[in-house]
MIMAR-446696 format. One line per field, with one value per residue: residue number from 1; residue in one letter; x, z, y negated of N, C-alpha, C in turn. Coordinates in pm, whole numbers. Layout:
! residues N
k	c(NUM/...);
r	c(a/...);
n.x	c(X/...);
n.z	c(Z/...);
n.y	c(Y/...);
ca.x	c(X/...);
ca.z	c(Z/...);
ca.y	c(Y/...);
c.x	c(X/...);
c.z	c(Z/...);
c.y	c(Y/...);
//
This chain:
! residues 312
k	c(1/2/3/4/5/6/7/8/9/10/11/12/13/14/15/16/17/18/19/20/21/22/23/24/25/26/27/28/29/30/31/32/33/34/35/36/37/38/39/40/41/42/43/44/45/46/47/48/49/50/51/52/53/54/55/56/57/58/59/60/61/62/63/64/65/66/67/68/69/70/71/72/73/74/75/76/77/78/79/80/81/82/83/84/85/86/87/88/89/90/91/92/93/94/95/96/97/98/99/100/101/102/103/104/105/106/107/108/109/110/111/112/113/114/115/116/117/118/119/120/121/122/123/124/125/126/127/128/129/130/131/132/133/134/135/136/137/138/139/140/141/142/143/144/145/146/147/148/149/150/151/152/153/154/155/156/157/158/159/160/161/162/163/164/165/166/167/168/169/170/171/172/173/174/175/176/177/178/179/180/181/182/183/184/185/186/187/188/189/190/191/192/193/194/195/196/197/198/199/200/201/202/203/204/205/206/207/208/209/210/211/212/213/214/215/216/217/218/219/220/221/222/223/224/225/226/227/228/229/230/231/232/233/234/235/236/237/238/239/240/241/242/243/244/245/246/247/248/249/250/251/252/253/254/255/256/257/258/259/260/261/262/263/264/265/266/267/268/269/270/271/272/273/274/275/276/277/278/279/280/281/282/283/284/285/286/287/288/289/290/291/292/293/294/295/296/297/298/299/300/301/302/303/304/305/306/307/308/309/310/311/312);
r	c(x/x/x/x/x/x/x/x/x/x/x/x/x/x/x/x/x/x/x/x/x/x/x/x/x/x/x/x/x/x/x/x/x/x/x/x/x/x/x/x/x/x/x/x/x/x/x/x/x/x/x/x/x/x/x/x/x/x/x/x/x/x/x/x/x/x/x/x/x/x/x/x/x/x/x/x/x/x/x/x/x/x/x/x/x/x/x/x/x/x/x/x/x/x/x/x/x/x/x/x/x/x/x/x/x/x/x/x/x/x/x/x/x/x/x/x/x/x/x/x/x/x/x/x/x/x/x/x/x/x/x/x/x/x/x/x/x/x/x/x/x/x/x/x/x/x/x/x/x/x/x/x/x/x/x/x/x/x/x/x/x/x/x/x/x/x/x/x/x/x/x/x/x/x/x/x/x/x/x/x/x/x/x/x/x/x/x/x/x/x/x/x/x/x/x/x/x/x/x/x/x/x/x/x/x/x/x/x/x/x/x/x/x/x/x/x/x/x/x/x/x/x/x/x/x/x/x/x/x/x/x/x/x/x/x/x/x/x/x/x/x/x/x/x/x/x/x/x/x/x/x/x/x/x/x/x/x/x/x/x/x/x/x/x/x/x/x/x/x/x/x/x/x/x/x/x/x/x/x/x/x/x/x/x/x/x/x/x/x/x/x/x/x/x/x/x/x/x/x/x/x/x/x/x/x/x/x/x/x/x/x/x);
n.x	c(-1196/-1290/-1431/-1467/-1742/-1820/-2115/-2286/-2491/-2495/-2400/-2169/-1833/-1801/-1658/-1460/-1571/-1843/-1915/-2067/-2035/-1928/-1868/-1611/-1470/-1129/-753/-615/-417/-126/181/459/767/1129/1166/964/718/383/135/-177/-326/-587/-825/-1098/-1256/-1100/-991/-897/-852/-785/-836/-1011/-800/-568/-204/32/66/111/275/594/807/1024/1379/1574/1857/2040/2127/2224/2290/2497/2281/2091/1811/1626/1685/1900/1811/2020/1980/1741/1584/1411/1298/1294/1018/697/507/135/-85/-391/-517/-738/-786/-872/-980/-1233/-1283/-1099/-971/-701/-675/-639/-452/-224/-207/-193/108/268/214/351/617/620/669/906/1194/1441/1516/1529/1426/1081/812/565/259/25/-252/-430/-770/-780/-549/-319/0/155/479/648/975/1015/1000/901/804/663/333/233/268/116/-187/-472/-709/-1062/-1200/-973/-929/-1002/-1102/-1067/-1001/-827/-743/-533/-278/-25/286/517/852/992/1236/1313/1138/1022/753/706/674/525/713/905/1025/1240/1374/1676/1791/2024/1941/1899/1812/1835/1685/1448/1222/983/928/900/1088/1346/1506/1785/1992/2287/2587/2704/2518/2312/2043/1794/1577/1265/1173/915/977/657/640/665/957/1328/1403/1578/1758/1849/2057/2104/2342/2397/2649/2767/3031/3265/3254/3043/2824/2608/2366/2212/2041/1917/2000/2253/2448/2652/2688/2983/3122/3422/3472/3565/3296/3203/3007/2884/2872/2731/2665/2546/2441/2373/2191/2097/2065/2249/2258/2471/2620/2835/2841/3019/2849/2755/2949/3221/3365/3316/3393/3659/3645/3492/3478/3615/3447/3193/2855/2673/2356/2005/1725/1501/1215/927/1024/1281/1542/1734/2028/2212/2521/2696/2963/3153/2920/2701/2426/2339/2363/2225/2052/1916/1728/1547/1337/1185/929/921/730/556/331/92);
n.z	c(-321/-157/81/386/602/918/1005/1311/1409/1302/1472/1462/1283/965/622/445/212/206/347/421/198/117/-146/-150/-239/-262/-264/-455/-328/-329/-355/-463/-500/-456/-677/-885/-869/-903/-615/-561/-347/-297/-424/-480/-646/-681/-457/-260/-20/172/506/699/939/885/965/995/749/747/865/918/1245/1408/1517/1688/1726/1997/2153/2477/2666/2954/3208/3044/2961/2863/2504/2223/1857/1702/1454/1280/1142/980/1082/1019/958/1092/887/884/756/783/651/427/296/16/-137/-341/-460/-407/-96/-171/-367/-220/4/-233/-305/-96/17/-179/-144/74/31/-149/50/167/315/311/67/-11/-84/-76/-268/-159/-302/-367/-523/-639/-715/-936/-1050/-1006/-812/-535/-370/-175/-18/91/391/480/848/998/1076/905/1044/1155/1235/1359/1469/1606/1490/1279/1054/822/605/371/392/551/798/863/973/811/890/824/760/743/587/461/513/357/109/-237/-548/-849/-1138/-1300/-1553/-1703/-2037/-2185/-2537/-2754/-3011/-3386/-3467/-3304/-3117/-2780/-2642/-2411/-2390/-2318/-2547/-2414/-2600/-2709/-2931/-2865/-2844/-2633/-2321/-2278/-2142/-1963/-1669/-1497/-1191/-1019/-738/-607/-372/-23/56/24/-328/-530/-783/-1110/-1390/-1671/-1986/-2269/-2536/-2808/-2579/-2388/-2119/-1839/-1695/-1399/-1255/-951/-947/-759/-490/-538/-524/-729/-965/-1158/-1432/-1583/-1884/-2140/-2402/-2686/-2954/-2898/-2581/-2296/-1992/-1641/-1423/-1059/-838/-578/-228/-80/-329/-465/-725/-1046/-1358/-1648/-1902/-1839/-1682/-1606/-1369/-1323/-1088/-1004/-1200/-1160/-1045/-728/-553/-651/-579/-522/-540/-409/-554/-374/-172/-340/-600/-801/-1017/-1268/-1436/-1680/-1839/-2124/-2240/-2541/-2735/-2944/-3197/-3131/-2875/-2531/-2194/-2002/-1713/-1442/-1155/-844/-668/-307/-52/252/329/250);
n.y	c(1877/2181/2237/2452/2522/2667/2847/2739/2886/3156/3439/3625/3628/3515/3627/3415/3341/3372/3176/2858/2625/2280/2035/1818/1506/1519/1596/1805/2067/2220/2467/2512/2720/2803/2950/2854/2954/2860/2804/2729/2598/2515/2615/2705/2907/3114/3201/3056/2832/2498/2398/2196/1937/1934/1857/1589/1459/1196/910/977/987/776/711/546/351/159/-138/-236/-485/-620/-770/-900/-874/-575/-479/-442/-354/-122/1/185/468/719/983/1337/1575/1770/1968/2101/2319/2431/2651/2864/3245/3448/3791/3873/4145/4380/4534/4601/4360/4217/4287/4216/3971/3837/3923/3830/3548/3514/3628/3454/3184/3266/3098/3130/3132/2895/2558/2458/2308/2073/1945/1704/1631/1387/1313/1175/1219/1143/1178/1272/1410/1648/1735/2099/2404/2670/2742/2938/3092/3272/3562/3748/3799/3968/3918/3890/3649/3559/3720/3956/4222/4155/3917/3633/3368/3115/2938/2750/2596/2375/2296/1964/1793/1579/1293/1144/1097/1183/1013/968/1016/668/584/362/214/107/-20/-76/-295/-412/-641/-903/-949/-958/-769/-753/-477/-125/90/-165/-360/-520/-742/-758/-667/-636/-743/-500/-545/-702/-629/-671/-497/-310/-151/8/164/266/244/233/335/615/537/762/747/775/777/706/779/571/390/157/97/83/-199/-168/-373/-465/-749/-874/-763/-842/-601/-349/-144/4/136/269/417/594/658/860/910/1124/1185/1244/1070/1120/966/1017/875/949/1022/1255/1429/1280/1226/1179/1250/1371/1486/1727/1821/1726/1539/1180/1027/909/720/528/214/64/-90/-69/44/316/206/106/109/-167/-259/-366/-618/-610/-732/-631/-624/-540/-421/-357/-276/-200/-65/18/44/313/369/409/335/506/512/665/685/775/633/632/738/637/787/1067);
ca.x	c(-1148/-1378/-1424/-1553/-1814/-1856/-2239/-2302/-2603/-2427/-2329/-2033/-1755/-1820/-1550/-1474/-1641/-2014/-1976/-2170/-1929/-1955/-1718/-1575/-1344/-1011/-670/-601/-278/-48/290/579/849/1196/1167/919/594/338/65/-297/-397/-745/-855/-1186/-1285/-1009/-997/-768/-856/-726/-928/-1023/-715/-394/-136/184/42/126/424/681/851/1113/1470/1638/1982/2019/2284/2248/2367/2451/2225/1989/1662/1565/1822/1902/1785/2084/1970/1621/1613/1322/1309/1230/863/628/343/24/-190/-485/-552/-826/-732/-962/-994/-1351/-1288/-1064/-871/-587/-612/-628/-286/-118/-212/-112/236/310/219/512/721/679/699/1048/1285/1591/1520/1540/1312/1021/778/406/206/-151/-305/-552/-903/-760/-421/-219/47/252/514/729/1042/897/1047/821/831/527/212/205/340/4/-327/-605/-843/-1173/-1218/-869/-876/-1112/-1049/-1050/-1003/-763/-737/-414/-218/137/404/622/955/1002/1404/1317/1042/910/639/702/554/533/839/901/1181/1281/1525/1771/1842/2066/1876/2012/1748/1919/1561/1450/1130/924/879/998/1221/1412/1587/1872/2103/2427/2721/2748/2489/2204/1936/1742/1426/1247/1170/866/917/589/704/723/1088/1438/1418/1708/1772/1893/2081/2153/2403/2431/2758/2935/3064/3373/3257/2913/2810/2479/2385/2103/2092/1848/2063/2392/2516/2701/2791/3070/3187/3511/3524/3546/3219/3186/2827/2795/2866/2641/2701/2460/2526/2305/2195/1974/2107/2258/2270/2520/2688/2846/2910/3023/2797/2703/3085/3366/3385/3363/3438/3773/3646/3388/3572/3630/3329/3088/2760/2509/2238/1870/1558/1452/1087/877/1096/1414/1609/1847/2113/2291/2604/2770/3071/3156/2783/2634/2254/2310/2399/2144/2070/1775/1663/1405/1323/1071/859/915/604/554/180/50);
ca.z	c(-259/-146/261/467/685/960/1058/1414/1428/1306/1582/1447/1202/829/549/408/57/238/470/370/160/54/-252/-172/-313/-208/-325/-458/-220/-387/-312/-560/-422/-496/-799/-992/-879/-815/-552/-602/-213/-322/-577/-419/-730/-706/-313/-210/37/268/558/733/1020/815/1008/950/639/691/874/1036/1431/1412/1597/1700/1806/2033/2241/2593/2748/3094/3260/2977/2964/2679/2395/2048/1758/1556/1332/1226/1106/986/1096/961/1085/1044/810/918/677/803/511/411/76/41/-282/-320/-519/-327/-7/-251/-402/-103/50/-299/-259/78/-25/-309/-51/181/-101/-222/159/230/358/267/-88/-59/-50/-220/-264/-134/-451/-335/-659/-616/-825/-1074/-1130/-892/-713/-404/-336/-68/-3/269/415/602/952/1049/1045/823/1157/1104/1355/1295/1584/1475/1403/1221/962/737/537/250/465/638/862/975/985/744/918/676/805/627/605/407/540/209/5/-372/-650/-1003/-1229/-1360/-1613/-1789/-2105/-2277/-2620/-2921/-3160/-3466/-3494/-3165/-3039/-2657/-2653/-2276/-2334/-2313/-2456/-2425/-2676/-2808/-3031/-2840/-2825/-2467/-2231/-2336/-2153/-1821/-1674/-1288/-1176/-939/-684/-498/-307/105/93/-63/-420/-582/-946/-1190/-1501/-1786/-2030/-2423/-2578/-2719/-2486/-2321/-1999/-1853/-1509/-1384/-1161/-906/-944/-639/-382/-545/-567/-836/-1025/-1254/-1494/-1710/-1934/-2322/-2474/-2853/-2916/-2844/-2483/-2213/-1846/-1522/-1232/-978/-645/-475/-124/-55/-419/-581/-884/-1163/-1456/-1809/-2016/-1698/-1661/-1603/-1242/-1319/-940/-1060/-1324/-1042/-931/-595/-513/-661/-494/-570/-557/-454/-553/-302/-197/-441/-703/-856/-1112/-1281/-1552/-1755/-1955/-2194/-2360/-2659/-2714/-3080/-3224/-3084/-2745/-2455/-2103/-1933/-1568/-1387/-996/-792/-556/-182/23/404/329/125);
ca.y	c(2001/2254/2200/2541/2463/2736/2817/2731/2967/3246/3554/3687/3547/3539/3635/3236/3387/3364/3053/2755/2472/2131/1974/1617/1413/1498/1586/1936/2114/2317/2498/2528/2805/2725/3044/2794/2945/2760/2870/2660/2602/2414/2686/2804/2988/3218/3246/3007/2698/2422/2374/2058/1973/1950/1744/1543/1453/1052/851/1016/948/737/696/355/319/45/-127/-277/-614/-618/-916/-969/-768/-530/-431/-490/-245/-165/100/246/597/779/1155/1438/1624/1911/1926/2198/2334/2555/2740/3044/3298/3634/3854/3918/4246/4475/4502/4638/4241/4057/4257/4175/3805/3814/3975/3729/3443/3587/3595/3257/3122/3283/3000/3187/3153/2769/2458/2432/2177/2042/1864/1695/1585/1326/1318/1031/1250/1063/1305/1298/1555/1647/1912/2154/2513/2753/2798/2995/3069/3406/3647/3839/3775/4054/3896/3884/3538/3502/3800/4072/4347/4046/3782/3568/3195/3101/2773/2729/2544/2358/2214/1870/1769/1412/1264/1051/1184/1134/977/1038/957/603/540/255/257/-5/44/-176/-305/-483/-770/-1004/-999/-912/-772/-680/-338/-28/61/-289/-334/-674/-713/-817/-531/-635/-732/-435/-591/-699/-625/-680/-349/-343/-88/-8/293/206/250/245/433/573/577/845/728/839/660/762/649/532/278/179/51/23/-220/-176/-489/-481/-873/-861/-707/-844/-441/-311/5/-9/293/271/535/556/754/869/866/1269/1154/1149/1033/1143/930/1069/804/1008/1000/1430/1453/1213/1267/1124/1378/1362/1637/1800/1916/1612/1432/1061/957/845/583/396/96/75/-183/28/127/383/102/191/-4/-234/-286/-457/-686/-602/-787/-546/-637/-395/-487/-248/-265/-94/-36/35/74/410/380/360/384/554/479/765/718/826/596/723/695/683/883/1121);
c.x	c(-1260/-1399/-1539/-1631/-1871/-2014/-2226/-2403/-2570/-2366/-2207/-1962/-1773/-1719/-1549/-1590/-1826/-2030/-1968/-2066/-1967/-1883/-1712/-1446/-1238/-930/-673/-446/-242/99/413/718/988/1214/1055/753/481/160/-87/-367/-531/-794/-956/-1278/-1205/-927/-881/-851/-799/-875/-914/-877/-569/-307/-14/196/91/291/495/702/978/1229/1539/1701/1971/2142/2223/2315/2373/2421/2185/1916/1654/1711/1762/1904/1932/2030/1825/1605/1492/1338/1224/1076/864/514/254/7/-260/-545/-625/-829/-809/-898/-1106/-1381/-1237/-971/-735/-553/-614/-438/-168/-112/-149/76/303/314/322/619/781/755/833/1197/1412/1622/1545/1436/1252/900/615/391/53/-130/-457/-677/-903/-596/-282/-154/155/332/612/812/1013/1023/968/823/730/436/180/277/224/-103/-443/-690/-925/-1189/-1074/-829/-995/-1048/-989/-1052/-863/-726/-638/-384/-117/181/455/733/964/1145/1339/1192/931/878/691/652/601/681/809/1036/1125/1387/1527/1829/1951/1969/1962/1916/1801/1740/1522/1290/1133/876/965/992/1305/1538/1658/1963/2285/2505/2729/2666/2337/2080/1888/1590/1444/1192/1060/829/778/571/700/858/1186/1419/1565/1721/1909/1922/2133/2180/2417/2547/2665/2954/3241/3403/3073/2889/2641/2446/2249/2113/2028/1936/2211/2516/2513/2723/2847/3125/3262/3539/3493/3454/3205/2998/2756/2840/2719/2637/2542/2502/2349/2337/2147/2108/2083/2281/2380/2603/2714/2929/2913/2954/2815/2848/3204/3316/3394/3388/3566/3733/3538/3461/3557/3499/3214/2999/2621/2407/2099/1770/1491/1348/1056/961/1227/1491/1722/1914/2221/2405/2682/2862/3085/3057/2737/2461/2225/2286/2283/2127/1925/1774/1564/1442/1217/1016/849/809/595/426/146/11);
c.z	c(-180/20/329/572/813/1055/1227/1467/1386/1410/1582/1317/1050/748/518/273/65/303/353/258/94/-40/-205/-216/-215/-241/-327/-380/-348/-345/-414/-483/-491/-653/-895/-988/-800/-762/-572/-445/-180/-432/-517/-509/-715/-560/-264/-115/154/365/628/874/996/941/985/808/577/752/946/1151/1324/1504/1602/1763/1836/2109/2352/2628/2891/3100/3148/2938/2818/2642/2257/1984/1642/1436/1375/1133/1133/1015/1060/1018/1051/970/852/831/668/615/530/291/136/-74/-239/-402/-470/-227/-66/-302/-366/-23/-82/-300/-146/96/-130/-241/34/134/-91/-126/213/208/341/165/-132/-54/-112/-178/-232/-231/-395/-474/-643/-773/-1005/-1139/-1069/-827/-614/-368/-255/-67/157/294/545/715/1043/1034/955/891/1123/1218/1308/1398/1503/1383/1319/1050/937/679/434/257/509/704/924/914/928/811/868/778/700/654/588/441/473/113/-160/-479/-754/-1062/-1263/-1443/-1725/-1893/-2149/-2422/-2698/-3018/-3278/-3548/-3408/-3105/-2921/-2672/-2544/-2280/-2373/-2445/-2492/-2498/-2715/-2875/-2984/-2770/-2656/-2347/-2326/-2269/-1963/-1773/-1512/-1310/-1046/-820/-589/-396/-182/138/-17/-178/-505/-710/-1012/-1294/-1570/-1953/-2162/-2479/-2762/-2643/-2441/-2164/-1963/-1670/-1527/-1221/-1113/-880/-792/-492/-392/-540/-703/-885/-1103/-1328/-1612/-1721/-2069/-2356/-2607/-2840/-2902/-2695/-2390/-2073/-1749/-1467/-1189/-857/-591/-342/-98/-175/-509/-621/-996/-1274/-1617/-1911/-1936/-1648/-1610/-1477/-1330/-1213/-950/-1131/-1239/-1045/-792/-512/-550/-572/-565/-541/-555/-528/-380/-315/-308/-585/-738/-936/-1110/-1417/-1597/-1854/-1975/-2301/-2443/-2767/-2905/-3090/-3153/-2957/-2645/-2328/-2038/-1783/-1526/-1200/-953/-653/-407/-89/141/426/258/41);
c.y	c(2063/2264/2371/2535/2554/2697/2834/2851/3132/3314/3580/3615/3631/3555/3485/3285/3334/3242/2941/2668/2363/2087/1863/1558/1420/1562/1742/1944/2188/2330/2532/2595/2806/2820/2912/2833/2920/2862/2747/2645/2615/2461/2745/2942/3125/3219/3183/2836/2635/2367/2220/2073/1980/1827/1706/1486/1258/1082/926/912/865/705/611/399/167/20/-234/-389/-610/-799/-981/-838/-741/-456/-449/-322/-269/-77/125/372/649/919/1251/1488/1745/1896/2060/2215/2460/2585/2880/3091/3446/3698/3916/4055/4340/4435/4493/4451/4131/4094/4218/4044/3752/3795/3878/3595/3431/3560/3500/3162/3118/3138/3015/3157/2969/2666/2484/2330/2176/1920/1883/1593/1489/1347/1229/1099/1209/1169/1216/1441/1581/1791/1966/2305/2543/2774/2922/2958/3184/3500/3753/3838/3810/4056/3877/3771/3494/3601/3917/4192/4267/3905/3750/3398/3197/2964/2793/2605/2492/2262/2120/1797/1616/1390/1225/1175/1092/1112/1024/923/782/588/400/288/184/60/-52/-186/-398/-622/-911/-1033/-898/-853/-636/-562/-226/88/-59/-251/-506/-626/-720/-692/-516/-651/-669/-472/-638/-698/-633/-552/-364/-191/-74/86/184/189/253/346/446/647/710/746/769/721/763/708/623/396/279/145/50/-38/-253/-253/-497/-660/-928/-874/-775/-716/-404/-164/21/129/239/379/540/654/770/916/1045/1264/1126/1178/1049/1061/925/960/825/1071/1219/1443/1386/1212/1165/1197/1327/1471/1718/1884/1824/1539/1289/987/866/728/506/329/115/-9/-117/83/186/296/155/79/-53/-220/-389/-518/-673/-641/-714/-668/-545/-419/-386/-259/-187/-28/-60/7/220/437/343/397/367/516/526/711/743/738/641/634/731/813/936/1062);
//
C-alpha cells in the first residue's frame, strides 16, 4: 500500500499527487456500500489512499458482568461480552485532471458512505490474497474542512469514522460437503462421500478463527430427517421434514440472522425438535457427524462459515 510521506522542508502543504511516497507491504483497504459498490481505498494510481494512523483495526473493549459476595474480596466473572468499537481511517483521494473530477469523486464517496442506506463492509486484502472483512456504518469524517492543510482544489485529508456493530473481522469462506456415494467407501476429502442411506459422513473441522464460528447449511433432498451433531460440544440440530430431491433446506446459525427455510419460502421452525441448537464451531477441533435419513446418491449437505477474528 502506497504510504504518503509529508516533506518536512517543505513551506506550505502539497496536493498528496506531489508528496514524496514509499510502497510497502501492506494490505490493500477497500469499502463495499450496502448497493454493491465497491470503493478501492489503497488505489494510488487512481487517487485514492489510506494514510499511516488507522485505528480500531485489532481487539475490541470488552464488558464483564460480575456478581459480588459480601465478606469475600473481589467478584466472580459471570459473563464476557465483546463490544462493539470504532474503526478510523485517515484517508487522501484527489483527481489529478479536473476540479469537476475530484467534486464527482467526492460526491460518489458521500453516496456510498450514507448510513441510511444500510451496512456496508471494510475488506483489507493482504499481499498473499488473504482477506479480512468487517460490517462498518459511517459516522463522520466527510462534514467538509477547507483549511489549508486538510483540502485543494483536487485535494482532500480527512479521517472516516466507521461504527462497527460486530466486533469480529472475517475470513474467507470455508465449506465442507457430504455427499452418497454408491461404492460404501469413506474417502478424506471433500466432498465426503459413503455409501450408507443413513449416517452421510463425519469429518473434524479445524476452526482457526479466535472465536465461536457459525455455520450455514444447506441440505439437498431427498431425505426424511436430517441430525447434525457437533460431537465436540455434544449440541445437536435435528430437522424432521420429508424432502423430494428438488428440495432444498437453509438453516441459517449466524447469531441476528437465523433461519431455517424450505426453497427460500417455508418456515421450518416447527420441524426442529425441541433440544435443538443452532451449534457454532468451537475454537480449533471439531468432530461433526451428520446422519440422514431417507438419503439417496442424490442427496447432500453443504457446510460454509466464516472464521471470526479478534484482528485484522
Amino acid at each position: 500500500m502506497p504510504i504518503l510521506v509529508a516533506s518536512t522542508s517543505t513551506p506550505e502543504p502539497q496536493p498528496p499527487w506531489e508528496w514524496p511516497k514509499r510502497l510497502i507491504e501492506m494490505p490493500r483497504v477497500s469499502f463495499t456500500d450496502p448497493g454493491g459498490t465497491v470503493t478501492m481505498l489503497t488505489d494510488w494510481e487512481r487517487g485514492w489512499l489510506v494514510q499511516p494512523g488507522a485505528k480500531g483495526l485489532d481487539m475490541p473493549s470488552y464488558a464483564m458482568a460480575t456478581d459480588q459476595s459480601p465478606g469475600i474480596d473481589g467478584y466472580e466473572v459471570r459473563q464476557v461480552r465483546a463490544e462493539g468499537k470504532t474503526i478510523t481511517l485517515p484517508i487522501a483521494f484527489w483527481a489529478n485532471d479536473s476540479r469537476a473530477a475530484y467534486k464527482a469523486r467526492r460526491r460518489a464517496l458521500i453516496r456510498s458512505l450514507n448510513p441510511k442506506r444500510g451496512q456496508g463492509t471494510l475488506t483489507l486484502t493482504e499481499p498473499d490474497g488473504a482477506t479480512r472483512s468487517i460490517g462498518v456504518r459511517y459516522t463522520d469524517g466527510m462534514e467538509g474542512d477547507e483549511s489549508l492543510d486538510a483540502a485543494g482544489a483536487r485535494w482532500c485529508i480527512t479521517a472516516l469514522v466507521f461504527a462497527v456493530p460486530s466486533p469480529y473481522w472475517n475470513g474467507g469462506e470455508v465449506t465442507t460437503e457430504w455427499k452418497n456415494g454408491t461404492g460404501g467407501d469413506f474417502y478424506p476429502f471433500l466432498p465426503l462421500t459413503v455409501g450408507d442411506s443413513q449416517v452421510l459422513g463425519s469429518v473434524t473441522v479445524d476452526n482457526d478463527g479466535d472465536d465461536d464460528a457459525f455455520p450455514i447449511w444447506i441440505i439437498k433432498g431427498p431425505a426424511t430427517s436430517a441430525t447434525l451433531t457437533n460431537v465436540t460440544t455434544g449440541q445437536t440440530l435435528a430437522l424432521t421434514r420429508t424432502l423430494t430431491a428438488s428440495d432444498t433446506v437453509v438453516i441459517d446459525t449466524r447469531e441476528r440472522r437465523q433461519t431455517a427455510l424450505l426453497n427460500g419460502v417455508t418456515n421450518l421452525w416447527p420441524h426442529l425438535s425441541d433440544s435443538s441448537t443452532l451449534w457454532p464451531l468451537e475454537l480449533d477441533r471439531n468432530e461433526l457427524t451428520l446422519t440422514i435419513a431417507g438419503s439417496t446418491s442424490a442427496t447432500s449437505v453443504r457446510m460454509t462459515y466464516q472464521p471470526r477474528y479478534l484482528a485484522a
